[in-house]
Structures are given as C-alpha cells and as structure tokens.
NUTORTI-639138 format. One record per atom (N, C-alpha, C, O): residue number from 0; atom name; x, z, y. Coordinates in Angstrom, 1 decimal. Layout:
REM residues N
+-----+------+--------+--------+--------+
| seq | atom |     c1 |     c3 |     c2 |
+-----+------+--------+--------+--------+
| NUM |   CA |      X |      Z |      Y |
...
+-----+------+--------+--------+--------+
REM end
This chain:
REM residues 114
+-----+------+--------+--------+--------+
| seq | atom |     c1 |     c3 |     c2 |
+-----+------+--------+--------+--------+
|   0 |    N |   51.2 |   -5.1 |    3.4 |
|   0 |   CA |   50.3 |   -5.4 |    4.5 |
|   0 |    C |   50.6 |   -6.8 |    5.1 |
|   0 |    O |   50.0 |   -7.1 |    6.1 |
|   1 |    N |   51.8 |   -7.9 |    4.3 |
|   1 |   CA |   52.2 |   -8.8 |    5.2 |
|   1 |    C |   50.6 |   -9.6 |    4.9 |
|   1 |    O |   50.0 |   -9.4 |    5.9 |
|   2 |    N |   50.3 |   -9.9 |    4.4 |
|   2 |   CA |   48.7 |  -10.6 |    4.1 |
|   2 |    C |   47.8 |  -10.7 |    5.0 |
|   2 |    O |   47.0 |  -11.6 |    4.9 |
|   3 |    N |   47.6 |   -9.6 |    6.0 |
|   3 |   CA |   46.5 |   -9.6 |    6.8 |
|   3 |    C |   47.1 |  -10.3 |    8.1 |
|   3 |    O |   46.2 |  -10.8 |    8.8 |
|   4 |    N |   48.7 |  -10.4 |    8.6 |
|   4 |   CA |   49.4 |  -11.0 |    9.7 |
|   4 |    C |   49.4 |  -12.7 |    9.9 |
|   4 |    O |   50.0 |  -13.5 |    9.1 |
|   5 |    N |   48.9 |  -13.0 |   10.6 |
|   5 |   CA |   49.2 |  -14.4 |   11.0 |
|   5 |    C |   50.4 |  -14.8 |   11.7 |
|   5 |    O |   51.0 |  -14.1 |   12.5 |
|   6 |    N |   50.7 |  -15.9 |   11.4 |
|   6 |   CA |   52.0 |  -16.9 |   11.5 |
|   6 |    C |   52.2 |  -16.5 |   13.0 |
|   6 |    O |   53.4 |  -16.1 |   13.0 |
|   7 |    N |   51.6 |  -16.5 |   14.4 |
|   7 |   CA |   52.2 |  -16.4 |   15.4 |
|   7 |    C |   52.1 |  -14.9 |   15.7 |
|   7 |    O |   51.8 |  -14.7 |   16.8 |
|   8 |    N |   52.4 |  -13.9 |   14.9 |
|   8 |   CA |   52.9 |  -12.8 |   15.1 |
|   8 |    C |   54.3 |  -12.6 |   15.1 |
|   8 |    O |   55.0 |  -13.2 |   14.3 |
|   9 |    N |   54.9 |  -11.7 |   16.1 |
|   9 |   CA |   56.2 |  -11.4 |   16.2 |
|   9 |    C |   56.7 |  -10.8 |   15.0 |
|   9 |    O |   56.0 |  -10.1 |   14.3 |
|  10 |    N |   58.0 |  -11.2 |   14.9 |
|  10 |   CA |   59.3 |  -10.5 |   14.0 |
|  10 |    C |   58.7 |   -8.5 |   14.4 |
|  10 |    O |   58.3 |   -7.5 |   13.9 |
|  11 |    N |   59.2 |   -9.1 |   15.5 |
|  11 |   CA |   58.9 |   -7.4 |   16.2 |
|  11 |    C |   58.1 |   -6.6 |   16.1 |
|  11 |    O |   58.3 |   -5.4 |   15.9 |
|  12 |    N |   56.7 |   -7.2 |   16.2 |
|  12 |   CA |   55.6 |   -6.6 |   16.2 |
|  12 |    C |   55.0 |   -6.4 |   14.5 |
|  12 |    O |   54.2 |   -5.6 |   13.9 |
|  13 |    N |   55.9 |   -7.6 |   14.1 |
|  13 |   CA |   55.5 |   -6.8 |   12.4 |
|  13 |    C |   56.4 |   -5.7 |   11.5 |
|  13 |    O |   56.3 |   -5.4 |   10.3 |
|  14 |    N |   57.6 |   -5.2 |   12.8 |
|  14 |   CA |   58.1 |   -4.6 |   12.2 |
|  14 |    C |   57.3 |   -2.7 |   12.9 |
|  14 |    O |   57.1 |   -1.6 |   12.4 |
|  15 |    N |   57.3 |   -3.1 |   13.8 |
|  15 |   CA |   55.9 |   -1.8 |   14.6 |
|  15 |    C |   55.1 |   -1.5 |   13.5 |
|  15 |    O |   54.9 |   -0.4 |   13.1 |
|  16 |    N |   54.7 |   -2.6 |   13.0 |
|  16 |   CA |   53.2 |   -2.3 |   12.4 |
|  16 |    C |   53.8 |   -1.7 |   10.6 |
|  16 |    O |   53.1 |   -1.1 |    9.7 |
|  17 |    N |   55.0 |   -2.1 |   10.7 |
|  17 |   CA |   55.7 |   -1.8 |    9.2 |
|  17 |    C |   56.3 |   -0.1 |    9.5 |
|  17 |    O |   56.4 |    0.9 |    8.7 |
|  18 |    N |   56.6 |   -0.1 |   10.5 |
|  18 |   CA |   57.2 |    1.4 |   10.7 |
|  18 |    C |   56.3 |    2.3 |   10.7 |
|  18 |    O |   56.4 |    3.2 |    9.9 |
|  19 |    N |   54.9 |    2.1 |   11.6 |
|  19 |   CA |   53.7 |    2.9 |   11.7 |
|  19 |    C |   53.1 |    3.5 |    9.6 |
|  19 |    O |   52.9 |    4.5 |    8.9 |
|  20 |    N |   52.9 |    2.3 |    9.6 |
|  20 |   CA |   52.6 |    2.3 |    8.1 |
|  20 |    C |   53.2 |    3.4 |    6.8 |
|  20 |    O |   52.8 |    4.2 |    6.0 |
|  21 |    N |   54.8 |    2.8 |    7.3 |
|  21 |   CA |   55.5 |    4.3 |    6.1 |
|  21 |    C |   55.7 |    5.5 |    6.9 |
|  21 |    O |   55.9 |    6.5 |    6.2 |
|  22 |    N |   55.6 |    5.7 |    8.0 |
|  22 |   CA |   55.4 |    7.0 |    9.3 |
|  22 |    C |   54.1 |    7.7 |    9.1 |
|  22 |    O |   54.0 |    8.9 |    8.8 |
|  23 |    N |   52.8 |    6.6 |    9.2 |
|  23 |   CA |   51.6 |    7.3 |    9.2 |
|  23 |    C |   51.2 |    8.3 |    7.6 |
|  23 |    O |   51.5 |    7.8 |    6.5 |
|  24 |    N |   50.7 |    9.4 |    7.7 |
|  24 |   CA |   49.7 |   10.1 |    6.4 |
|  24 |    C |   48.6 |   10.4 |    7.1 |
|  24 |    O |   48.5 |   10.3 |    8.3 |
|  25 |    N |   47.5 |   10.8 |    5.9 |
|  25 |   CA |   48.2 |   10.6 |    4.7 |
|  25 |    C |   48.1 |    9.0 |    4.5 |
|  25 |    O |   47.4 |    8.5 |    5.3 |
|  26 |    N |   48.7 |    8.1 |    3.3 |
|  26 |   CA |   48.7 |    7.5 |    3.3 |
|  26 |    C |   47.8 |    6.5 |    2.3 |
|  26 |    O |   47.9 |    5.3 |    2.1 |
|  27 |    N |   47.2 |    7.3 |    1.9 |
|  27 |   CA |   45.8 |    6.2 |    1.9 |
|  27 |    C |   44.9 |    5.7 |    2.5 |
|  27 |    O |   44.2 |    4.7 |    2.1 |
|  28 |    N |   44.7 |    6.6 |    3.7 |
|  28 |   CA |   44.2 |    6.8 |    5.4 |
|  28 |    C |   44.4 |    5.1 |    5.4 |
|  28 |    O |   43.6 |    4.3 |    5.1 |
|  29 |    N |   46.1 |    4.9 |    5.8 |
|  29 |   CA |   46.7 |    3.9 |    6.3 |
|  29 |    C |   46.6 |    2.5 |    5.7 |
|  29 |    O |   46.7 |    1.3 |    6.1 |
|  30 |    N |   46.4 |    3.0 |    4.1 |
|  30 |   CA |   45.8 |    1.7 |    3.4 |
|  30 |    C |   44.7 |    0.9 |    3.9 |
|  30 |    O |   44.9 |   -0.3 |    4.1 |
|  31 |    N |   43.3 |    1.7 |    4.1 |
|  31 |   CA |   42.1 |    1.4 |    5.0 |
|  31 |    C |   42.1 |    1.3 |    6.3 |
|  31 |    O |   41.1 |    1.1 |    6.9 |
|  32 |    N |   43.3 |    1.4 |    7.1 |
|  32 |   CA |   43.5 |    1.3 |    8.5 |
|  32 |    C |   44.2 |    0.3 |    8.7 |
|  32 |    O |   43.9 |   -0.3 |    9.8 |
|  33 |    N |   45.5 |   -0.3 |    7.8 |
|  33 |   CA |   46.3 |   -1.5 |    8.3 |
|  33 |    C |   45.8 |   -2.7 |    8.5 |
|  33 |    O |   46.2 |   -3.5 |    9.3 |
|  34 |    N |   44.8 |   -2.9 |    7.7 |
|  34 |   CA |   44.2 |   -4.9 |    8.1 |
|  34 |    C |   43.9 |   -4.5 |    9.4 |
|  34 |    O |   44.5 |   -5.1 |   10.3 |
|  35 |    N |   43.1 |   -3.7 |    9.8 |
|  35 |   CA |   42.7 |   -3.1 |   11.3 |
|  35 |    C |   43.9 |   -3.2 |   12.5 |
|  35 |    O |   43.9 |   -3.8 |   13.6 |
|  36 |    N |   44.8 |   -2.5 |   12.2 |
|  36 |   CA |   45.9 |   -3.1 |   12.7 |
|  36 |    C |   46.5 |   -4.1 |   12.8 |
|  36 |    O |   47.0 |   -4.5 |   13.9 |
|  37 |    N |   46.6 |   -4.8 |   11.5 |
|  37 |   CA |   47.2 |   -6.2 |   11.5 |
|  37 |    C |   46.3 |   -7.4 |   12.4 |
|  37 |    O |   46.8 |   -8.3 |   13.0 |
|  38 |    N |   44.9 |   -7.2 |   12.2 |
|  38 |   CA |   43.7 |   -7.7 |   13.2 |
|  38 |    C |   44.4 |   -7.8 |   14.5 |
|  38 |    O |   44.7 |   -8.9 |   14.9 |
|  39 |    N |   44.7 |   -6.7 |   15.2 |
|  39 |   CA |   45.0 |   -6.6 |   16.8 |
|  39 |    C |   46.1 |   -7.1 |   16.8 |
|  39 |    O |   46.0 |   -8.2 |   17.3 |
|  40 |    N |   47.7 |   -6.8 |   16.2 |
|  40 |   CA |   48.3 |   -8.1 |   16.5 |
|  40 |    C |   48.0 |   -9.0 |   15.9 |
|  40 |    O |   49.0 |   -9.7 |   16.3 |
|  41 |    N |   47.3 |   -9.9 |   15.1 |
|  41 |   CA |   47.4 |  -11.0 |   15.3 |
|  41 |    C |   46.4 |  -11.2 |   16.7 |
|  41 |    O |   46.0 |  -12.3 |   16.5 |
|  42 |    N |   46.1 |  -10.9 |   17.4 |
|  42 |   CA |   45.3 |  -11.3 |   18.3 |
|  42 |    C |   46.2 |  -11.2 |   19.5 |
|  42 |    O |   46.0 |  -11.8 |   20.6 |
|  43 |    N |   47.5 |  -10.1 |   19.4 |
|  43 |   CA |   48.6 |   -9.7 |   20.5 |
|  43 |    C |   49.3 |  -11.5 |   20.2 |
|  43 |    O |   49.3 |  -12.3 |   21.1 |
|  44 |    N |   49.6 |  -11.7 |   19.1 |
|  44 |   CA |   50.3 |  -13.0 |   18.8 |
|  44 |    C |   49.6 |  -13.7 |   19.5 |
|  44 |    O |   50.1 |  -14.1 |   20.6 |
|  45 |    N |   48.6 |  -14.1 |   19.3 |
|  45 |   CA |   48.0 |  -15.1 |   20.4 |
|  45 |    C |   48.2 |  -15.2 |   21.6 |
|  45 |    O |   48.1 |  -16.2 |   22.4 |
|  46 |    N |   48.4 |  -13.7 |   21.8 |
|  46 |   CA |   48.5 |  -13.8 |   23.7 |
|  46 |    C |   50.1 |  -13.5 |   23.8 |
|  46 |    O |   50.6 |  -12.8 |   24.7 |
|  47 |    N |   50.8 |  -13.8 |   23.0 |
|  47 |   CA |   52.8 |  -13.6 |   22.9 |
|  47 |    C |   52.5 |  -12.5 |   23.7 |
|  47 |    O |   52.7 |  -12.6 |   24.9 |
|  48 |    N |   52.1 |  -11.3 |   23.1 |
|  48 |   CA |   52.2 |   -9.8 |   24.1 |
|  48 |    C |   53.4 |   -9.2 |   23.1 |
|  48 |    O |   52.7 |   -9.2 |   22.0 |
|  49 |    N |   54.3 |   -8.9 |   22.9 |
|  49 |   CA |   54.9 |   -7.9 |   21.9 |
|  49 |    C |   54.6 |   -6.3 |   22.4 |
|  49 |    O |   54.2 |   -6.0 |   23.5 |
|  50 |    N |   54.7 |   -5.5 |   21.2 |
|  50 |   CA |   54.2 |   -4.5 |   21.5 |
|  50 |    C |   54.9 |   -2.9 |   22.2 |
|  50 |    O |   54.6 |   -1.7 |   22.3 |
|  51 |    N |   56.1 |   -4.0 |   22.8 |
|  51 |   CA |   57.3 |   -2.8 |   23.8 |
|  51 |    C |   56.7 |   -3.2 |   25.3 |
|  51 |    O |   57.1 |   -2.6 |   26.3 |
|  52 |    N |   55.7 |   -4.2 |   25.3 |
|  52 |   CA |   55.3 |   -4.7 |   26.7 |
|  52 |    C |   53.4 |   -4.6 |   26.8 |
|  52 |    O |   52.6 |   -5.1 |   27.6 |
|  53 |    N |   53.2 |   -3.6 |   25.3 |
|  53 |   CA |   51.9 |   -3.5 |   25.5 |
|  53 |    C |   50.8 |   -2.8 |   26.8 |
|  53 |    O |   51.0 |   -1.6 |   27.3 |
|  54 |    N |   50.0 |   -3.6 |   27.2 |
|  54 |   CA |   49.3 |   -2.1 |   28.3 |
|  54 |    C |   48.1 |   -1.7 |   27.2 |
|  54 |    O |   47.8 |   -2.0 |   26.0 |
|  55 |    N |   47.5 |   -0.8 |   28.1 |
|  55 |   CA |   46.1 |   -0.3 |   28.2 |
|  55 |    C |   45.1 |   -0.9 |   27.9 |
|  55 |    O |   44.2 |   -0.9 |   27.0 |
|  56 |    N |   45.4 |   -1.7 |   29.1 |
|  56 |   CA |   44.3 |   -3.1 |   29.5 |
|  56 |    C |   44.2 |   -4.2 |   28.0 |
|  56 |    O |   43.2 |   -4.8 |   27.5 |
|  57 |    N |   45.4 |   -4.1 |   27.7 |
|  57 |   CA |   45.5 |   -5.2 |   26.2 |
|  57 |    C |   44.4 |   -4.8 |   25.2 |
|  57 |    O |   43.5 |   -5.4 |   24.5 |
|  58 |    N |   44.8 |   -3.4 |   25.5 |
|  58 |   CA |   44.0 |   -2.6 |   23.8 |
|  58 |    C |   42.4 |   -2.2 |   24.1 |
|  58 |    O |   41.8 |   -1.8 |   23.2 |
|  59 |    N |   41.7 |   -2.2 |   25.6 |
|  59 |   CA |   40.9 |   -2.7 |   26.1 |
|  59 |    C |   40.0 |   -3.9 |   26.0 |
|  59 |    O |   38.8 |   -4.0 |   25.8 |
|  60 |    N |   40.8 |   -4.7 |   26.2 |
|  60 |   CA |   40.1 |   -6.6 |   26.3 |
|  60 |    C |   40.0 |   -7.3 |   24.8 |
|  60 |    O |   39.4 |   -8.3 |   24.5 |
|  61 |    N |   40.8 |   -6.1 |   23.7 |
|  61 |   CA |   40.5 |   -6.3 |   22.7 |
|  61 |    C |   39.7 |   -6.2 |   21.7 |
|  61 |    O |   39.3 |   -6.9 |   20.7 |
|  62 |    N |   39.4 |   -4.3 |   22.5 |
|  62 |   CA |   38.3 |   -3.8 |   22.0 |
|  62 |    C |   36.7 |   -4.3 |   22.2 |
|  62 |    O |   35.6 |   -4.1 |   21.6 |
|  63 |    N |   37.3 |   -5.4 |   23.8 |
|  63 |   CA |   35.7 |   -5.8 |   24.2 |
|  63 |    C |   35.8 |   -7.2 |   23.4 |
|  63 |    O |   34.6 |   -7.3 |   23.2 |
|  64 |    N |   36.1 |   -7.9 |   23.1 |
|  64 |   CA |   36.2 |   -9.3 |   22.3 |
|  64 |    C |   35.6 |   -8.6 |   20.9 |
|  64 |    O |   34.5 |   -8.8 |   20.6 |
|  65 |    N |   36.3 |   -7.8 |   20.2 |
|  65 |   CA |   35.9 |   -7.3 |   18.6 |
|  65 |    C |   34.2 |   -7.1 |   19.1 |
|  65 |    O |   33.3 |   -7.6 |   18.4 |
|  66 |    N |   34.1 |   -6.3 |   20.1 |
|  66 |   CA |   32.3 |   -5.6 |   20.4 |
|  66 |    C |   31.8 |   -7.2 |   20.6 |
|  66 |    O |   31.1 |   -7.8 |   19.7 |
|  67 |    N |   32.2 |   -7.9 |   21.7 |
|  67 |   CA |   31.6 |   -9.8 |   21.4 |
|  67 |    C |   31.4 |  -10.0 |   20.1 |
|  67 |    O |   30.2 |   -9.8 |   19.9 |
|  68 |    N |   32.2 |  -10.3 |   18.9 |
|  68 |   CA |   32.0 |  -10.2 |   18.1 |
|  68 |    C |   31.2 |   -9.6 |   16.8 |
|  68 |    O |   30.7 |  -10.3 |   15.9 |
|  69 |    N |   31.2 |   -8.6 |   17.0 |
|  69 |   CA |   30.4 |   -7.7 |   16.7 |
|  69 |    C |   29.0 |   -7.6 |   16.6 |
|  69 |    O |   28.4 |   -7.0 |   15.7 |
|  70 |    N |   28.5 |   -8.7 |   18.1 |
|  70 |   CA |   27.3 |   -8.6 |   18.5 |
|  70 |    C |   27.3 |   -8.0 |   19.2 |
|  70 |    O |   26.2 |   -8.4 |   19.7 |
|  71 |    N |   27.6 |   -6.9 |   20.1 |
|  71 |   CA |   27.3 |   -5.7 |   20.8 |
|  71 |    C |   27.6 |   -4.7 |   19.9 |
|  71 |    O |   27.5 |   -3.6 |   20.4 |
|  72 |    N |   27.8 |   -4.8 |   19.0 |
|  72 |   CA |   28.1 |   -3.3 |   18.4 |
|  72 |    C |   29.1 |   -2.6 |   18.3 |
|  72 |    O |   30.1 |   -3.1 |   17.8 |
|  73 |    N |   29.0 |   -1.3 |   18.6 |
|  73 |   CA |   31.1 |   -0.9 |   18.6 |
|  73 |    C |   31.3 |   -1.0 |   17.5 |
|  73 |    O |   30.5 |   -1.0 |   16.5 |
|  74 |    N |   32.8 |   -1.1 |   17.7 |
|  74 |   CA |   33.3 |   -1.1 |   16.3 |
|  74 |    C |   33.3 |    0.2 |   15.6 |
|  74 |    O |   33.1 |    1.2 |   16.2 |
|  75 |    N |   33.6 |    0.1 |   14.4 |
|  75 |   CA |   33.6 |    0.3 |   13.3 |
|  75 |    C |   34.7 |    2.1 |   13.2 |
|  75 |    O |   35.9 |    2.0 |   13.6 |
|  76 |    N |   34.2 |    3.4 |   12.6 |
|  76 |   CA |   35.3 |    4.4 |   12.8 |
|  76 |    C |   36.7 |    3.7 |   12.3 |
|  76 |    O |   37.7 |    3.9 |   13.0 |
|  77 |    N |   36.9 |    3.0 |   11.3 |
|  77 |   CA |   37.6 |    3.1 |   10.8 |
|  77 |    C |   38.4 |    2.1 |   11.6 |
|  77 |    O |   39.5 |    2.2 |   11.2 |
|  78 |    N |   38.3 |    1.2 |   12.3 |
|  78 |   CA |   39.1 |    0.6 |   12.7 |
|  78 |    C |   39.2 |    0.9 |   14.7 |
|  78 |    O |   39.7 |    0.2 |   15.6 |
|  79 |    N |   38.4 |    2.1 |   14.9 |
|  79 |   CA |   38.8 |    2.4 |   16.1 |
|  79 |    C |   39.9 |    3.3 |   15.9 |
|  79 |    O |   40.8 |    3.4 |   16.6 |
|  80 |    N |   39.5 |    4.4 |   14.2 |
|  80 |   CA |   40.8 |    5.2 |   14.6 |
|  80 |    C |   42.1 |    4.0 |   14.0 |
|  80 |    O |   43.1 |    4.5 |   14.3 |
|  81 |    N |   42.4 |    3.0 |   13.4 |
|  81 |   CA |   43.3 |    2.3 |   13.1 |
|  81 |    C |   44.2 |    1.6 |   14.3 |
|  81 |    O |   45.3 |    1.1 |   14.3 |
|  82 |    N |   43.3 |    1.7 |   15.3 |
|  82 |   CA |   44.2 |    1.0 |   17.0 |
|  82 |    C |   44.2 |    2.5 |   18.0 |
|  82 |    O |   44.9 |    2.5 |   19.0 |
|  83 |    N |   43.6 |    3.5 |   17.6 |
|  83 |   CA |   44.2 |    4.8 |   18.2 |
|  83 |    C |   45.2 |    5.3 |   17.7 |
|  83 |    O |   45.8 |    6.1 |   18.3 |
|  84 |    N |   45.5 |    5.0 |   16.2 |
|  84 |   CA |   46.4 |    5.6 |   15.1 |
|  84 |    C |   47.5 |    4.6 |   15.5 |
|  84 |    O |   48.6 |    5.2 |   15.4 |
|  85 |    N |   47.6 |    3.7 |   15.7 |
|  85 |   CA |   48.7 |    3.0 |   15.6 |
|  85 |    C |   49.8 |    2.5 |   17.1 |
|  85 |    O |   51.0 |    2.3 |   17.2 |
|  86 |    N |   48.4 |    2.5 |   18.3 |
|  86 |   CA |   48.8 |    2.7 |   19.5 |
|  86 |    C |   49.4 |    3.9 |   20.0 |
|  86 |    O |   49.7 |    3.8 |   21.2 |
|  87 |    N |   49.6 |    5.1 |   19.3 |
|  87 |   CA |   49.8 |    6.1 |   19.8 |
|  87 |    C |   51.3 |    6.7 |   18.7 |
|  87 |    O |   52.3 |    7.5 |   18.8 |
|  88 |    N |   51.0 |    5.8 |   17.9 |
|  88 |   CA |   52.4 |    6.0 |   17.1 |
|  88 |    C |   53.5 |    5.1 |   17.8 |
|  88 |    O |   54.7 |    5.5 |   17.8 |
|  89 |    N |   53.1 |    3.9 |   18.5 |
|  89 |   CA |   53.8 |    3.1 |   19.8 |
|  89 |    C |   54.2 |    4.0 |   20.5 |
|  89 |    O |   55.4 |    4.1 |   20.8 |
|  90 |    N |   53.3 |    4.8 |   21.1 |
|  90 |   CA |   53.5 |    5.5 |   22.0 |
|  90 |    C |   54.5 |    6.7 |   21.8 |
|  90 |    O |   55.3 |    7.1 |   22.7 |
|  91 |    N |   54.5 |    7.2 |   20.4 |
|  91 |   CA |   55.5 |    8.2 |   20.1 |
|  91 |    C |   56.7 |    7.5 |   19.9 |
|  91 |    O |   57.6 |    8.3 |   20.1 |
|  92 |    N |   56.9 |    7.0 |   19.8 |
|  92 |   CA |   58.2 |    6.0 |   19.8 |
|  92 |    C |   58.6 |    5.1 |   21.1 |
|  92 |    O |   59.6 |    4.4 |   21.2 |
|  93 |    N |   57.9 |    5.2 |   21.9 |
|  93 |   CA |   58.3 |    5.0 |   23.7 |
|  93 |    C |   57.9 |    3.7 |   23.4 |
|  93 |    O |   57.8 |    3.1 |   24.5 |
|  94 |    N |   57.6 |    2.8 |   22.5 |
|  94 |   CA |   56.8 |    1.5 |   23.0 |
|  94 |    C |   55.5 |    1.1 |   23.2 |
|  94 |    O |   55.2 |   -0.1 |   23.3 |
|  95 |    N |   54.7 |    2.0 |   23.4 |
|  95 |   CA |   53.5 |    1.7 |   24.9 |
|  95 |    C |   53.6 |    2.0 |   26.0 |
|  95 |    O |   53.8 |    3.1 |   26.4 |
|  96 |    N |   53.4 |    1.0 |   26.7 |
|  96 |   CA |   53.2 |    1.3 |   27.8 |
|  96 |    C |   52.0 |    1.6 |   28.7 |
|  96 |    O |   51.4 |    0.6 |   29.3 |
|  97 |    N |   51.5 |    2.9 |   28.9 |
|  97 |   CA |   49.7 |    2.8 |   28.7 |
|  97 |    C |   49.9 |    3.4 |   30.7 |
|  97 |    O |   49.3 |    4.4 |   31.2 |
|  98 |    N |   50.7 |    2.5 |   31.5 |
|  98 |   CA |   50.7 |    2.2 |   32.9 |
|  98 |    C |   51.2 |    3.6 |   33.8 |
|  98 |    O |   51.0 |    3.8 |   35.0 |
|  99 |    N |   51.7 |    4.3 |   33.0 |
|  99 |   CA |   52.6 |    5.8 |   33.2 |
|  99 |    C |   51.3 |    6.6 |   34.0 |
|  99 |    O |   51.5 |    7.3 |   35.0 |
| 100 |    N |   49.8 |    6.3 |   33.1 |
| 100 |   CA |   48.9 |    7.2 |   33.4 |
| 100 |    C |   49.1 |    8.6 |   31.8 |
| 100 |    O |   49.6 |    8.5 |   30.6 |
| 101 |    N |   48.5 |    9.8 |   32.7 |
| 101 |   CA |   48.6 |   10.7 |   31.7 |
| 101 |    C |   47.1 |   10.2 |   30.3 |
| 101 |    O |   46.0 |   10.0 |   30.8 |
| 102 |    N |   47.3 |   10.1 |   29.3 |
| 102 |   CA |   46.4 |    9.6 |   28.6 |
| 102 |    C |   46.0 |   10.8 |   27.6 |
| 102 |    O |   46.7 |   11.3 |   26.7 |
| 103 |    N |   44.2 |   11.2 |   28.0 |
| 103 |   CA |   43.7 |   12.8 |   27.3 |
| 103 |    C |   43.4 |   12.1 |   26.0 |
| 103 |    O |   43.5 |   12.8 |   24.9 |
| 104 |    N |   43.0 |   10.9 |   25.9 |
| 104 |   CA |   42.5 |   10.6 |   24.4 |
| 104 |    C |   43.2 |    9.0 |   24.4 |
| 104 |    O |   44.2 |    8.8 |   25.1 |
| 105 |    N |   42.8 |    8.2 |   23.7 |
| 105 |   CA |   43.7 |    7.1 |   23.3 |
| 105 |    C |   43.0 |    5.4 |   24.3 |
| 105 |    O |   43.4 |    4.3 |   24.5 |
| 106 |    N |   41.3 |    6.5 |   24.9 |
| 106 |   CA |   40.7 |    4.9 |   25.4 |
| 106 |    C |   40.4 |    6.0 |   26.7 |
| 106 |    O |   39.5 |    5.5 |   27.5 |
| 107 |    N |   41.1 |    7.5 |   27.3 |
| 107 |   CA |   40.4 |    7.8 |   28.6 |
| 107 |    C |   42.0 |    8.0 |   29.3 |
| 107 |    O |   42.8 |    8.4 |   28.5 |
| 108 |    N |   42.2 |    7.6 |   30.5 |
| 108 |   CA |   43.0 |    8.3 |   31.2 |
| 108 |    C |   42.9 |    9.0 |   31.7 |
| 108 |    O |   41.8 |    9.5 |   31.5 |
| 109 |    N |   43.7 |    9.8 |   32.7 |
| 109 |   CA |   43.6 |   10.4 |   34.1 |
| 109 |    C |   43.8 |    9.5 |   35.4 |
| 109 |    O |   43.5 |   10.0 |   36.5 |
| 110 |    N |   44.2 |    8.3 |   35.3 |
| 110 |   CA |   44.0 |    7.4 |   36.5 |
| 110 |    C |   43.0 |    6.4 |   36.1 |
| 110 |    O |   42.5 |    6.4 |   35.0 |
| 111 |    N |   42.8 |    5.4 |   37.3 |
| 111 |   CA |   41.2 |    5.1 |   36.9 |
| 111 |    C |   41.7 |    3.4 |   37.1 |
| 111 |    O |   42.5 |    2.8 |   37.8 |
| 112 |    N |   40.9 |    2.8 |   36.0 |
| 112 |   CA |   41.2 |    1.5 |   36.0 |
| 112 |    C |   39.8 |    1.0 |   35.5 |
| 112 |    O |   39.0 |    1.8 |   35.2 |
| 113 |    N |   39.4 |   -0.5 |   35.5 |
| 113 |   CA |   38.2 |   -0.5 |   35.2 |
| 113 |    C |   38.3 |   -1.4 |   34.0 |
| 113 |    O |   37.3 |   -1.7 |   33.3 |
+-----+------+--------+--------+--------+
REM end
C-alpha cells in the first residue's frame, strides 16, 4: 500500500494505516479500501494532523472537500466504508479521538456539533 501515500505523510500515520491493513478482514475487502485510506492521510499530511490527535471534525471536512470534488456527489460505498473501516479501527486501538461523544455510527454522534 506504500504507493498510494505521499511524501508529507507521517512515519506514524503510515504505520496506523499498515496495522489497520494486516488487522482488517477479510482481506481483500481491504485491498479495495486501502488507496481510500491512504487518500485521507495524505490529505491528514497536509494539515500535519497525526492520527492519535485525530477529531471528528477532521474526518468531516474531509468528507466535504472529497463531495467538492466530486462535484456534489457523495462519495463512493467503497471509500466511505474505507474511512469508517479504518477510523474505527483507530478507534479500537484508543487513537481517535471522536471529542469523548458516544459515537452510534462512524459519521452520527450523540452530542451535536455542526
């Protein structure tokens, strides 16, 4: 997967995205999900976010730049479940930080933010 990461991505954050990878099944799932992944950090690299100091709001402002891009169009199944799949594997491992709201799905909370 090192292929899809750009130069100003963290040591750290490509080691996230390397753990999620041999962690996640099944794992051909994760074949078609990782450029998807590697997409959002490189875009965390841009903004020097590492992903033990990720919010909410990150994986938000990201999702609305890709929909800019897009045109208006949401994105794509496969690369929403690729930043639900991989944000939440963060999360199983205590490095998200999604603002110590209780979180029912991966884009709703229980506290309200806009």
């Amino acid at each position: 997967g090192k292929k899809y990461i750009d130069k100003g991505v963290s040591e750290f954050n490509k080691v996230a995205l390397q753990s999620w990878v041999e962690a996640d099944t099944p794992k051909s799932a994760t074949k078609n999900l990782a450029p998807f992944a590697a997409k959002f950090l490189n875009y965390l690299g841009k903004r020097k976010i590492d992903v033990d100091k990720l919010e909410i709001s990150d994986v938000l402002s990201y999702i609305n730049k890709r929909r800019i891009e897009l045109g208006g169009n949401p994105l794509g199944p496969n690369e929403l479940s690729a930043i639900s799949k991989f944000t939440k594997h963060l999360a199983s491992r205590g490095r998200f930080n999604s603002n110590k709201c209780k979180t029912k799905s991966w884009y709703r909370t229980s506290c309200s933010w806009s």
